[in-house]
Every structure is written in C-alpha cells, then in structure tokens.
N, CA and C atoms as a LAMMPS dump frame, in Angstrom:
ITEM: TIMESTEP
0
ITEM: NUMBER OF ATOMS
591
ITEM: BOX BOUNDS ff ff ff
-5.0000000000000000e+02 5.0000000000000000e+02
-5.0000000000000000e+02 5.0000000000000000e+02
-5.0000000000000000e+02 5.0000000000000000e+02
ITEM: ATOMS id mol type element x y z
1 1 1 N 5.158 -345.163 94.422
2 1 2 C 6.166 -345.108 95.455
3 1 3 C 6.282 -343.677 95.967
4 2 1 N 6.341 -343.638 97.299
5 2 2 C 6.282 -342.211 97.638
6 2 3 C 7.584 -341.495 97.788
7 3 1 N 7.569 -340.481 97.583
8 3 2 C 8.641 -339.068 97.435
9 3 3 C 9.625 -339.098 98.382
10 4 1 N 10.569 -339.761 98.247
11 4 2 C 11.768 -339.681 99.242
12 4 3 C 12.948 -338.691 99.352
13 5 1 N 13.739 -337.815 99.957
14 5 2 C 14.61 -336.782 99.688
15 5 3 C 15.954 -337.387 100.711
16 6 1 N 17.433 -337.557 100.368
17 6 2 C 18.22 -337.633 101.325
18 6 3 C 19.023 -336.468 101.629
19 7 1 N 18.838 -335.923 102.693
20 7 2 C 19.606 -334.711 102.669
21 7 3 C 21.192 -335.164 102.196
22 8 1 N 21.946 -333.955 102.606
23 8 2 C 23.605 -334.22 102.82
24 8 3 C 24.018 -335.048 104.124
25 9 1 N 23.168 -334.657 104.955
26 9 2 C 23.749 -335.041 106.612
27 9 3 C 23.202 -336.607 106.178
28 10 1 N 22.708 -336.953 105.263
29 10 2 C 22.262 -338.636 105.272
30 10 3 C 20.745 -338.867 105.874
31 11 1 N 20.062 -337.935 105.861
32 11 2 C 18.822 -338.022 106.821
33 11 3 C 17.757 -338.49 105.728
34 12 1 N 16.906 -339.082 106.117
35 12 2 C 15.882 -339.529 104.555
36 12 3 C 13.921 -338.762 105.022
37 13 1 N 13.804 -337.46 104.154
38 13 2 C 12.508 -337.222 104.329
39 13 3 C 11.521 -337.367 103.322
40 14 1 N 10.275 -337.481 103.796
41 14 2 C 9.066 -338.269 103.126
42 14 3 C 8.028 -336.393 102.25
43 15 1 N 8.037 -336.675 101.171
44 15 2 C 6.766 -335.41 100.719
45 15 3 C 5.306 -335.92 100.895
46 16 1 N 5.039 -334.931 101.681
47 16 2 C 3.544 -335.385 102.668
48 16 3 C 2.523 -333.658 101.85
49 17 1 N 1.344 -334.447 102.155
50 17 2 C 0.276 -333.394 101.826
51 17 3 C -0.519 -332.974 102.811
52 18 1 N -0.578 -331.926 103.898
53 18 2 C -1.769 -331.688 104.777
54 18 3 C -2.849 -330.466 104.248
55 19 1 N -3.032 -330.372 104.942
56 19 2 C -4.394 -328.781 104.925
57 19 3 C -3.957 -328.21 105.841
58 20 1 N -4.143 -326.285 105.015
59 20 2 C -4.061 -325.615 105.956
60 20 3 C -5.175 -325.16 106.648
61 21 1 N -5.276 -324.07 107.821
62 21 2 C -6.458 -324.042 108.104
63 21 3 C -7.486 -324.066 107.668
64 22 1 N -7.3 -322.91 106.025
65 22 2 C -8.963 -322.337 105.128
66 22 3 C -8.602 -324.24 104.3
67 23 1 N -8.129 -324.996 104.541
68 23 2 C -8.548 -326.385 103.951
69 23 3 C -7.744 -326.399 102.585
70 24 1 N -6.518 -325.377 102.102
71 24 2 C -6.047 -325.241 100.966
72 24 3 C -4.723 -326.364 101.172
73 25 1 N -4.536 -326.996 100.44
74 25 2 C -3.447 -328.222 100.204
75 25 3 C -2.162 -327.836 101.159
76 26 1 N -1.575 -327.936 101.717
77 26 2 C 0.288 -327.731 101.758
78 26 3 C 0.732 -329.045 101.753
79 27 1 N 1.94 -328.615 101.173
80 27 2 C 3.004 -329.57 101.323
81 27 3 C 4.478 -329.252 101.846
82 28 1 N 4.73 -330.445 102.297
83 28 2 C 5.865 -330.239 103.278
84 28 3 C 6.865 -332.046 103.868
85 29 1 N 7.752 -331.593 103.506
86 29 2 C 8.775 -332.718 103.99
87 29 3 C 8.794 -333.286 105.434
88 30 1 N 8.992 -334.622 105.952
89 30 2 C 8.564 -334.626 107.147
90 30 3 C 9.376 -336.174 107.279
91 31 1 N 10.667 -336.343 108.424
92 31 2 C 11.231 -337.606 108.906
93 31 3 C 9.729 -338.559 109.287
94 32 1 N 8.881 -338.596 110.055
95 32 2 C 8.151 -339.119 110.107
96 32 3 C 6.487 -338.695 109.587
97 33 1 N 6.139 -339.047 108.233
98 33 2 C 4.873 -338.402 108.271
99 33 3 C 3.9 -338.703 108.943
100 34 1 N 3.134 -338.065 109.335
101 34 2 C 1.732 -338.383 109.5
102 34 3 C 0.511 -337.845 108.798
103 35 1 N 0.57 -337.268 107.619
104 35 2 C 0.066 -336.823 106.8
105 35 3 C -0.265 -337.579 105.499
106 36 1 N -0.843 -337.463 104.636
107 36 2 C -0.899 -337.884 103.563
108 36 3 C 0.309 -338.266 102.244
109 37 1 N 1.537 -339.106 102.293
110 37 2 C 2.155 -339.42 101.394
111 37 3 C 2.02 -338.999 100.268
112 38 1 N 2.672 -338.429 99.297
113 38 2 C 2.772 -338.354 97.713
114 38 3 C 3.597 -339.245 97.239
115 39 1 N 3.372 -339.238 95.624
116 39 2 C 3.834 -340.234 95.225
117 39 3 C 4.553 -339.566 94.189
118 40 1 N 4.056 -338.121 93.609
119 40 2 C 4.995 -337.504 92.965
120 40 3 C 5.269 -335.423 93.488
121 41 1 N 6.006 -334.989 92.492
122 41 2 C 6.293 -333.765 93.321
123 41 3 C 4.843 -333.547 92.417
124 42 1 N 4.152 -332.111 93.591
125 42 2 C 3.214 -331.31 92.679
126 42 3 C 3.496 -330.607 91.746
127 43 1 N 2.897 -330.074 90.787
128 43 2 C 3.341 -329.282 89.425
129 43 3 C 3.372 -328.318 89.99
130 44 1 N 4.716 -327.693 89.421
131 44 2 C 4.727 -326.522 89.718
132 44 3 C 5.751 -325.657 90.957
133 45 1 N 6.315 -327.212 91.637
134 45 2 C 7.199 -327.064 92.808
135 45 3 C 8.898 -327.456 92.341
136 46 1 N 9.28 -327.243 93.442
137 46 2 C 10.945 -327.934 93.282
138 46 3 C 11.036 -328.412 94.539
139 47 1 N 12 -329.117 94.663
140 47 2 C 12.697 -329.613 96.143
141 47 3 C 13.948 -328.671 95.806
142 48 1 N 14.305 -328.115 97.61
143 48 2 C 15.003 -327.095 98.003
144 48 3 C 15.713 -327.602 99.312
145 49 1 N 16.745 -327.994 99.179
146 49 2 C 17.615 -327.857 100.695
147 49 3 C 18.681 -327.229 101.016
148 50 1 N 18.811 -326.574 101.865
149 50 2 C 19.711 -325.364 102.545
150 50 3 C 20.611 -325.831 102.581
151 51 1 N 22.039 -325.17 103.143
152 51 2 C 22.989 -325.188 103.257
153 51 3 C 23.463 -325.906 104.736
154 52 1 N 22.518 -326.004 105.222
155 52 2 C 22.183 -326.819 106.907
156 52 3 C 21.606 -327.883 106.66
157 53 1 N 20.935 -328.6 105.725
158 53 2 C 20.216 -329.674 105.561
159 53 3 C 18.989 -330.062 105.401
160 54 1 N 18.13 -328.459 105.68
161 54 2 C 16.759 -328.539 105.741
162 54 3 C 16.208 -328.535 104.495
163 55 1 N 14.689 -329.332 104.371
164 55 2 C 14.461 -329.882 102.981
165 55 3 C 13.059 -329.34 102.833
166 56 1 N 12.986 -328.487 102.05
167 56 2 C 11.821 -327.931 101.712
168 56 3 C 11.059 -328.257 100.134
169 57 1 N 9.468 -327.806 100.433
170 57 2 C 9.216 -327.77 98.811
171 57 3 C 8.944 -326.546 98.597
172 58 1 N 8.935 -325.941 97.498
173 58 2 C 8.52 -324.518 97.391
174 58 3 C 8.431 -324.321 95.744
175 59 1 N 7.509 -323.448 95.298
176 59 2 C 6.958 -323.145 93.963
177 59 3 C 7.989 -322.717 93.097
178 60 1 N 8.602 -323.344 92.327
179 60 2 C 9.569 -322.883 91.101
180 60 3 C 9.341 -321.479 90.702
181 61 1 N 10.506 -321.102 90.228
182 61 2 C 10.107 -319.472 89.95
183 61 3 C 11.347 -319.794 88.901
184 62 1 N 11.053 -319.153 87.779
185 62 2 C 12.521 -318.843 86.493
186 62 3 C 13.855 -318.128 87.48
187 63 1 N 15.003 -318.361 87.561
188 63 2 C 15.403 -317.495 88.224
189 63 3 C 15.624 -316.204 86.901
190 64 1 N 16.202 -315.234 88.076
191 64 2 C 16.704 -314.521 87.366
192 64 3 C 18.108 -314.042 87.148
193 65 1 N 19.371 -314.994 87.629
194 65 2 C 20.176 -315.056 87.542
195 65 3 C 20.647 -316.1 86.381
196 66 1 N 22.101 -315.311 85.937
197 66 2 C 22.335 -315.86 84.295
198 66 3 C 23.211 -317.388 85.125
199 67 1 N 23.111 -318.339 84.646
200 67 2 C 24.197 -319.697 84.8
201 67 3 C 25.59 -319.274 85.037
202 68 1 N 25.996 -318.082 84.128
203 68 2 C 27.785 -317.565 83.972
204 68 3 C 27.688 -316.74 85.489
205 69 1 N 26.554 -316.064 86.136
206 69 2 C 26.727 -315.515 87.056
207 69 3 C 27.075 -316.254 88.201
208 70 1 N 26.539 -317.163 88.216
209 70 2 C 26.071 -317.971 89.325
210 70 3 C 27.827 -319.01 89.596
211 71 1 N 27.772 -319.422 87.837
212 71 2 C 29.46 -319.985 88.217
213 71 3 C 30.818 -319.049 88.234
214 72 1 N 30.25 -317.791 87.957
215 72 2 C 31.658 -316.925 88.124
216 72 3 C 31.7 -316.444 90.258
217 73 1 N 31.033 -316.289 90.508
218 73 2 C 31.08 -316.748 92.329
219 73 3 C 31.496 -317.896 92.65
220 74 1 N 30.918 -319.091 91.968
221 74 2 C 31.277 -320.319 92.565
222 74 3 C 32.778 -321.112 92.087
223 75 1 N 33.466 -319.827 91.251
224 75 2 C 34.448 -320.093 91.079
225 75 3 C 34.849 -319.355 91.772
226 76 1 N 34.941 -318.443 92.639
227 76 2 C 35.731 -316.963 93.112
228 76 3 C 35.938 -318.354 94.793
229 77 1 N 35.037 -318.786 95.31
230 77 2 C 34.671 -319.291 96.088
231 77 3 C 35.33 -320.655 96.705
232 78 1 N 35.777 -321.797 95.248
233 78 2 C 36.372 -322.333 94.722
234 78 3 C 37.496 -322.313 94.737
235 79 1 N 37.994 -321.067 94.785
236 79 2 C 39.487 -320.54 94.571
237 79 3 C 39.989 -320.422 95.99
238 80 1 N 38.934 -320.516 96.995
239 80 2 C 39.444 -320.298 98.594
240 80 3 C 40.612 -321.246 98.888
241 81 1 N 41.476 -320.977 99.64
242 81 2 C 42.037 -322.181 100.603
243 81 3 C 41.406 -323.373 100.987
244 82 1 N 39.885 -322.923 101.771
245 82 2 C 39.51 -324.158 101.981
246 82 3 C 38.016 -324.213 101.722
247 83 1 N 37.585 -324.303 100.691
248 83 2 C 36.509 -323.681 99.947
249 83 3 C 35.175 -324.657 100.262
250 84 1 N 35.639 -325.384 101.285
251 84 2 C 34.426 -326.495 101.846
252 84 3 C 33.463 -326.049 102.537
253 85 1 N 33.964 -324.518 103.462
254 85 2 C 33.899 -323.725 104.776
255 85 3 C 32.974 -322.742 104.21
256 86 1 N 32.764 -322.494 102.844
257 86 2 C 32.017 -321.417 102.156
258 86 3 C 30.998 -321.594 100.822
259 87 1 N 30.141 -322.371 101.472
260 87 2 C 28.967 -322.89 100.691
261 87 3 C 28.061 -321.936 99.964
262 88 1 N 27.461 -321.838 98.671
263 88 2 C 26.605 -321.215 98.447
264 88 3 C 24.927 -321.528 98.478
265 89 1 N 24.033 -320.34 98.462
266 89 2 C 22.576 -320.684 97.939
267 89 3 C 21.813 -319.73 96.859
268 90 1 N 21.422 -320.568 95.856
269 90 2 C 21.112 -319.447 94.891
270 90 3 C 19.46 -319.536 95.065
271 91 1 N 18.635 -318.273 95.129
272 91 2 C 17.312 -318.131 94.909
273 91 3 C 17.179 -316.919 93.771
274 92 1 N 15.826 -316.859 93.594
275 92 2 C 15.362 -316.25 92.534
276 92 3 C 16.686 -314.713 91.954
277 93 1 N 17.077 -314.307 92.85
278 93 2 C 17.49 -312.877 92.245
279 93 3 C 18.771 -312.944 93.15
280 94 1 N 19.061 -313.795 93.835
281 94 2 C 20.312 -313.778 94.861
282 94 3 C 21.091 -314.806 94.883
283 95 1 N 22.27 -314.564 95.432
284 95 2 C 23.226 -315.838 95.687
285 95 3 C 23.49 -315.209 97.611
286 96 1 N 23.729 -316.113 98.346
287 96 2 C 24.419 -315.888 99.665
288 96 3 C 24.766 -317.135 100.02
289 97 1 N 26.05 -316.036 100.669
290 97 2 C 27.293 -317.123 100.855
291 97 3 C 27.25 -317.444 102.252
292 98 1 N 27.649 -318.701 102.831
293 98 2 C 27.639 -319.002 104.009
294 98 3 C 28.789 -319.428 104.326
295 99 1 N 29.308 -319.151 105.671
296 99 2 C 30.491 -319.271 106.437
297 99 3 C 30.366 -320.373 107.483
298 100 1 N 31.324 -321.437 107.524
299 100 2 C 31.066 -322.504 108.216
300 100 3 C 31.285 -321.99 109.528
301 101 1 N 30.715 -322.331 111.181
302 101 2 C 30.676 -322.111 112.092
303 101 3 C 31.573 -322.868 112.796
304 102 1 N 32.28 -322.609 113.069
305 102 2 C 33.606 -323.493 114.087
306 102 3 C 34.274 -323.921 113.325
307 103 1 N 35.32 -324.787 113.768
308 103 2 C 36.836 -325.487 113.66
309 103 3 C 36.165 -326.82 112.302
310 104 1 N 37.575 -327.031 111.591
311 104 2 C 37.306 -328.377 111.049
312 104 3 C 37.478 -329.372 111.652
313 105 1 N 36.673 -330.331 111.711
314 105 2 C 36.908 -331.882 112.461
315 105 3 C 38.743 -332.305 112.267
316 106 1 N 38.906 -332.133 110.474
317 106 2 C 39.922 -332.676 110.132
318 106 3 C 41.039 -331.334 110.999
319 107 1 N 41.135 -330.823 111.248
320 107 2 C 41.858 -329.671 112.058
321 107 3 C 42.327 -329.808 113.327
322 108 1 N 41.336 -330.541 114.127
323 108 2 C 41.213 -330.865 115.057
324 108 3 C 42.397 -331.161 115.54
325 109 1 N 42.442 -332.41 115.766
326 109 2 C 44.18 -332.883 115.949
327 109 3 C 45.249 -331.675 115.944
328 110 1 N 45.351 -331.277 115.314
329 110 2 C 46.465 -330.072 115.308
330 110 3 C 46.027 -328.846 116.071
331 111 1 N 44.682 -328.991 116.569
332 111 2 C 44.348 -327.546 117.181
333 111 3 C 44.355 -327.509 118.636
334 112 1 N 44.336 -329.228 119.178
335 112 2 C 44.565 -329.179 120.319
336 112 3 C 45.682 -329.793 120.711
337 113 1 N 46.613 -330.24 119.918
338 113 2 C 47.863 -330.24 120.196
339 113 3 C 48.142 -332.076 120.121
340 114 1 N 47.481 -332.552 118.929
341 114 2 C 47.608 -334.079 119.252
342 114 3 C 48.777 -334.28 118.215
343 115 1 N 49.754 -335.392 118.862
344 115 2 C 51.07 -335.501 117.857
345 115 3 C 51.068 -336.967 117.583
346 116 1 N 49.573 -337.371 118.233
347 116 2 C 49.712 -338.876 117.125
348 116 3 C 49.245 -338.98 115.501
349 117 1 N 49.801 -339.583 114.765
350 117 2 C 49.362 -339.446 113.589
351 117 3 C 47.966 -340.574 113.186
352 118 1 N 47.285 -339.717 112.715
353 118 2 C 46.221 -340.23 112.031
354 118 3 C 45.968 -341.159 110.708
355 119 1 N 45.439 -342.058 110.456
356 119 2 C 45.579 -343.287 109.234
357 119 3 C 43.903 -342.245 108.625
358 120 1 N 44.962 -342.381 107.484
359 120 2 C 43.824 -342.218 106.354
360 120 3 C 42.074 -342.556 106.539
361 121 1 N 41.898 -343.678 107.225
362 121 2 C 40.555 -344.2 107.637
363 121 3 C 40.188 -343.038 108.475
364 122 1 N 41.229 -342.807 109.7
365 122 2 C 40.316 -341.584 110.839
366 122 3 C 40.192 -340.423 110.117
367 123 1 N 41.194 -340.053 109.228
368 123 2 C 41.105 -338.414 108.816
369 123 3 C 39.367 -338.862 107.616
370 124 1 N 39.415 -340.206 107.176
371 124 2 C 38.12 -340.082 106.222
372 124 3 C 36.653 -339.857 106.923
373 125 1 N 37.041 -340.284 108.289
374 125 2 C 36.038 -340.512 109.158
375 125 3 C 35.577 -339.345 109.886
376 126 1 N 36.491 -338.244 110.076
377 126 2 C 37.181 -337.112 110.253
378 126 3 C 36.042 -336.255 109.83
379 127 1 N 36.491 -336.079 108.574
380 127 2 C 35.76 -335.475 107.039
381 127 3 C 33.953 -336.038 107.044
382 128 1 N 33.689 -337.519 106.994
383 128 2 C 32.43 -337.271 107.22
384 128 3 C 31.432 -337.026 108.414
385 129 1 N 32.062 -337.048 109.559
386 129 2 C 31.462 -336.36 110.636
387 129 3 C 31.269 -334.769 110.082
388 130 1 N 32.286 -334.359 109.671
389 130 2 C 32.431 -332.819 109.915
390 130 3 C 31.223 -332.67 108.37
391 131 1 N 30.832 -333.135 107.371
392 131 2 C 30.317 -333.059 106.61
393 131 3 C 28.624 -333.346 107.249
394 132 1 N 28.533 -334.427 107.919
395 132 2 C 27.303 -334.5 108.549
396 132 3 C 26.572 -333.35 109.742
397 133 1 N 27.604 -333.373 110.697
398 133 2 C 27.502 -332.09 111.757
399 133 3 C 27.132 -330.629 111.621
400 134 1 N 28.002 -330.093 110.136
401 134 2 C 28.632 -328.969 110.135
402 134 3 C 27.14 -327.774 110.221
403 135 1 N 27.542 -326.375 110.853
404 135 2 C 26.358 -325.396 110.635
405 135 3 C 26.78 -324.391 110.074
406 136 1 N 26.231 -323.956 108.877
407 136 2 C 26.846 -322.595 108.567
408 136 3 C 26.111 -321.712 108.973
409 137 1 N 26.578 -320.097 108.776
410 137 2 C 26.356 -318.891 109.018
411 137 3 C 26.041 -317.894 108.014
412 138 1 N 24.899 -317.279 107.438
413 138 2 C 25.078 -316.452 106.49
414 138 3 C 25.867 -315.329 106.71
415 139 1 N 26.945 -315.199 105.612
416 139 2 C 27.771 -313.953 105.774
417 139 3 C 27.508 -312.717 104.56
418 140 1 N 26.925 -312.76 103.474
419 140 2 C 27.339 -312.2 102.338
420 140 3 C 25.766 -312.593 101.47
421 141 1 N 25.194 -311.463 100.857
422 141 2 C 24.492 -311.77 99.774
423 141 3 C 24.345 -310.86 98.488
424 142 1 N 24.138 -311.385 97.67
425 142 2 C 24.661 -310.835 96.454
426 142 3 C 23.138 -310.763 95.726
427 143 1 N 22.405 -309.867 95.523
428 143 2 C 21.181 -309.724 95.013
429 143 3 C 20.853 -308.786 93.859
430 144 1 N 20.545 -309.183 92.62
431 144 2 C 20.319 -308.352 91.519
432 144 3 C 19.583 -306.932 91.651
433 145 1 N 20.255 -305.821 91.205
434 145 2 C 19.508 -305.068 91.647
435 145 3 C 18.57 -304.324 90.223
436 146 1 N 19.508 -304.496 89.113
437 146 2 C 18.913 -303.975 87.819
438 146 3 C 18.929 -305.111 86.782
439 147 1 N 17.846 -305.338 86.195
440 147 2 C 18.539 -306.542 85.627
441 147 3 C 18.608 -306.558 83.951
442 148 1 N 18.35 -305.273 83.433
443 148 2 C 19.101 -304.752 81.915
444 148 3 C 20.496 -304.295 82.489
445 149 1 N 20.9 -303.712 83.73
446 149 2 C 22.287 -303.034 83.633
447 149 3 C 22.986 -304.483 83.894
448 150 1 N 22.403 -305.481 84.69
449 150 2 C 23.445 -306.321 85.336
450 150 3 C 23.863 -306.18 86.669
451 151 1 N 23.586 -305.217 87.28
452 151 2 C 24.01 -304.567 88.425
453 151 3 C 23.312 -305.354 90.031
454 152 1 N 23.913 -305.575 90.729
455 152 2 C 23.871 -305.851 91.898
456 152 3 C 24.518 -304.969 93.481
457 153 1 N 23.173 -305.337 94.469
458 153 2 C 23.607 -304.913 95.323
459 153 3 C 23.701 -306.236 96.552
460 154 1 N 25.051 -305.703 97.208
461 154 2 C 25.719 -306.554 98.031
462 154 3 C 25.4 -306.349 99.562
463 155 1 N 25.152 -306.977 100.195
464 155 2 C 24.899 -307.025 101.776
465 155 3 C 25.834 -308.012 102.37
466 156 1 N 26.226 -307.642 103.822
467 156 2 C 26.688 -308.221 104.665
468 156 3 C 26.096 -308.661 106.017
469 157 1 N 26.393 -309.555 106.925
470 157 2 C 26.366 -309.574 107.992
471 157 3 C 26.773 -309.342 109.131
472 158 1 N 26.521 -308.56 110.472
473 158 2 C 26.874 -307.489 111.032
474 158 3 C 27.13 -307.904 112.324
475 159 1 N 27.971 -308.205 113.061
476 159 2 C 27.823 -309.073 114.28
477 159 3 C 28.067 -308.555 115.821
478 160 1 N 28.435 -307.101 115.464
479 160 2 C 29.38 -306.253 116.529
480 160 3 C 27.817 -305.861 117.706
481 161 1 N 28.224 -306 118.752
482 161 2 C 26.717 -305.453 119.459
483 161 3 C 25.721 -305.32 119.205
484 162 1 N 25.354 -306.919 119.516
485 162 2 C 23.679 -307.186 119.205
486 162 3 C 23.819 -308.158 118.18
487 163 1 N 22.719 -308.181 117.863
488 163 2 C 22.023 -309.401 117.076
489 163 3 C 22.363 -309.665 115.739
490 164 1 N 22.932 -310.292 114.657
491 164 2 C 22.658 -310.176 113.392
492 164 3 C 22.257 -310.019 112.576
493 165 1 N 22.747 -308.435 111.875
494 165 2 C 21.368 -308.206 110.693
495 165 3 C 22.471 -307.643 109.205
496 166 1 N 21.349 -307.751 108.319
497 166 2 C 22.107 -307.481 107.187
498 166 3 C 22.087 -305.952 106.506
499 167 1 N 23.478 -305.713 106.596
500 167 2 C 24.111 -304.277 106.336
501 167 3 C 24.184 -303.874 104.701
502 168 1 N 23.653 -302.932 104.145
503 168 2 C 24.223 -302.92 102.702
504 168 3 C 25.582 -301.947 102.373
505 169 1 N 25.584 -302.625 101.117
506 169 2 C 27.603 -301.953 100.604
507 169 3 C 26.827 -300.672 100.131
508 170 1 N 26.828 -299.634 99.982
509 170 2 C 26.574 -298.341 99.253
510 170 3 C 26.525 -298.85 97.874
511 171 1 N 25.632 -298.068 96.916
512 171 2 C 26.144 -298.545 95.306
513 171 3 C 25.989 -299.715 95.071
514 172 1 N 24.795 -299.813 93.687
515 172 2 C 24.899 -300.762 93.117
516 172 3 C 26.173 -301.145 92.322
517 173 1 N 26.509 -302.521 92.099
518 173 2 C 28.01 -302.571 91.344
519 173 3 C 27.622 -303.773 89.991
520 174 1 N 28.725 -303.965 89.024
521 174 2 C 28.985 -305.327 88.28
522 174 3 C 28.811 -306.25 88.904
523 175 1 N 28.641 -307.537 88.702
524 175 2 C 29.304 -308.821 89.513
525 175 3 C 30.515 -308.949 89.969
526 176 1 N 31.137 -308.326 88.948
527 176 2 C 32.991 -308.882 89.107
528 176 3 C 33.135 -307.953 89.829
529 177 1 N 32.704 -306.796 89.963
530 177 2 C 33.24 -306.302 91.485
531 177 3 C 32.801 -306.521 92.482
532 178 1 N 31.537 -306.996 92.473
533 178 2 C 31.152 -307.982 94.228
534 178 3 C 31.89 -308.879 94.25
535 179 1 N 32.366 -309.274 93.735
536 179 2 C 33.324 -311.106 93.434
537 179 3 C 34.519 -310.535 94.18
538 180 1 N 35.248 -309.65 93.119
539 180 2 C 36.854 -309.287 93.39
540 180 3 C 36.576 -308.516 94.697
541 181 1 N 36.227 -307.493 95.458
542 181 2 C 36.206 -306.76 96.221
543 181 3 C 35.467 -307.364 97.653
544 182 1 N 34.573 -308.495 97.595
545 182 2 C 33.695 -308.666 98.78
546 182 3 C 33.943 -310.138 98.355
547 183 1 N 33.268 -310.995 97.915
548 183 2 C 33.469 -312.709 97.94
549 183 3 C 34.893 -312.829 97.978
550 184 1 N 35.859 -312.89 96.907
551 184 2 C 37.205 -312.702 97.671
552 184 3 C 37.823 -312.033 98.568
553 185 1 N 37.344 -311.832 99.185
554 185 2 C 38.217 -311.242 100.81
555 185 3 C 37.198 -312.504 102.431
556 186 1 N 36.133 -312.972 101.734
557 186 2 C 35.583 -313.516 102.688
558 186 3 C 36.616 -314.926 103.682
559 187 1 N 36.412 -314.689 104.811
560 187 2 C 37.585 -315.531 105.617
561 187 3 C 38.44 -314.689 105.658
562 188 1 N 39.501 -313.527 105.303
563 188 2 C 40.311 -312.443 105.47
564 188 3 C 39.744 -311.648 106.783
565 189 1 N 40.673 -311.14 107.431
566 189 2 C 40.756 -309.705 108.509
567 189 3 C 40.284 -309.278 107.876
568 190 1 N 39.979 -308.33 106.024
569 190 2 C 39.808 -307.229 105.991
570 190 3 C 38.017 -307.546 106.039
571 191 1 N 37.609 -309.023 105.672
572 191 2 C 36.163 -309.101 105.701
573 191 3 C 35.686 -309.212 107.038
574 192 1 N 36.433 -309.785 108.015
575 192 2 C 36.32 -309.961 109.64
576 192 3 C 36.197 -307.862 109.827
577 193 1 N 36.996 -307.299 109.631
578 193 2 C 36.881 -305.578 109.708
579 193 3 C 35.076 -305.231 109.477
580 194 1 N 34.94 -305.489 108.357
581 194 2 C 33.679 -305.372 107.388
582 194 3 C 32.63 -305.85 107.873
583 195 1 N 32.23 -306.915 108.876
584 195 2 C 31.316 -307.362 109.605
585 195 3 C 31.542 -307.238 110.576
586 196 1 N 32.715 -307.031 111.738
587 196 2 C 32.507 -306.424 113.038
588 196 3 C 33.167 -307.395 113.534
589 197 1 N 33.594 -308.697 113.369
590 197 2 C 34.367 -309.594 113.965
591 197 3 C 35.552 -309.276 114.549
C-alpha cells in the first residue's frame, strides 16, 4: 500500500520516487503523483511538515536539541493568551517560532462589529476554517550555539523597510533567558519594538 501523509489543512499526499538529472533517486510528496509510488518510507528519511502544511521527506539527522529544551519553549509558548497563533518548528540545532498572519476566524464577529450571537456549531466551524486556512510568519529562532555550554543564539525577524531578514540578539545566552526575555514577550509592543512593527 502506498505512503499516504494527511497534512493539518486535511489535504492527503502520496510518497513518490523520481530521478534527478545525474539519474540519482529523489523523493518527494506529491497531491497527484506521476512518478513512481512507494510503498514504504526510504531508510534513513522522516516525514516533515511545516507549520503551513507543506509535506516534505528529508534525511533524519539525531537532533541536537535535549527533549527538556524543546518542552521548556513549548511551555513558555503555551502559557500565551492565545497560544494557537504561535506555533513551533524544531530542526536539527533550532527551534523557530511562528506568528500567525491575520485576525482569528473565531474573532471575527467581534472585529467587525457583529452583535448576533453565534451557536456553538458556527464558532466550531469558525475554528476549523481558521485551522485549515491559517499562514504563519517566522518571527523568532532559537539556535544552539555551544553545545557543552548549552548556550544559544537568538534571531529575530526584521520588517521595518524592506524585505524580511533575520537579525541577531548580541551574545550567546542560556535557554531560560531566550525563553524569559524574547519567547515571552512575543505578541507584546515590546517584541512589535524589537522587529520594527
């Protein structure tokens, strides 16, 4: 049976095998293949999908981030108001955080001034549009910089005149002070200050 993946948005893709030019194997996810079907993952890969929905395969690597690291952010994160809006992605030596792009569906109603009340069914219906639709934004990445000290260096995203690129914090730091000082303030004025918003 061949390799099926459902994203979040509900989308269903197929793991296909082509050639690249010099004739060396790739593989790659595909709504409609036209390539060669698999039937299992290749050794040696993982399935990978973004924070947008896109579904990749790509070669396993050990990370190098500890499990306690990875859930002491995703608790800092967790702890938001509305912690739906601020998704993470962890790769080999990094975590970055993403910032949802626009308004909540469920918000809606109140943002343009609607004073009919909503039944539980629309606000559910609400919620999975906005779960299917939604695009985030990278704002924040958190990348090991020593990895006997523990130490990390933190980058941002920069939005003030011109294009988006990623800014670094001075100084490598702990975790818990990228956490306390930069992941908690994300969604705040003082992090809107900090990227140019």
């Amino acid at each position: 049976m061949p390799v099926t993946y459902i994203t979040r948005r509900g989308r269903t893709y197929h793991l296909c095998q082509g050639a690249t030019a010099s004739g060396k194997p790739r593989y790659y996810f595909s709504s409609d293949p036209k390539d060669t079907p698999l039937d299992r993952l290749p050794e040696g890969y993982e399935i990978h999908e973004t924070v947008n929905g896109v579904v990749t395969i790509r070669r396993a690597q050990p990370p190098l981030l500890t499990k306690n690291e990875v859930a002491l952010v995703h608790r800092a994160l967790a702890d938001k108001p509305k912690p739906h809006r601020y998704p993470m992605d962890v790769a080999r030596d990094r975590i970055i955080i993403y910032e949802k792009q626009g308004p909540d569906w469920v918000d809606l109603p109140k943002t343009i001034g609607l004073l009919l009340p909503l039944t539980p069914g629309h606000l559910q219906r609400l919620r999975d549009q906005d779960q299917e639709q939604a695009n985030y934004g990278p704002v924040l990445r958190i990348i090991l910089e020593d990895g006997e000290l523990r130490t990390f260096r933190v980058e941002h995203i920069y939005v003030r005149n011109g294009p988006r690129e990623w800014v670094a914090i001075p100084g490598a730091m702990p975790l818990r002070v990228a956490v306390s000082e930069y992941v908690k303030t994300i969604g705040t004025p003082a992090f809107d200050r900090l990227t140019g918003y």
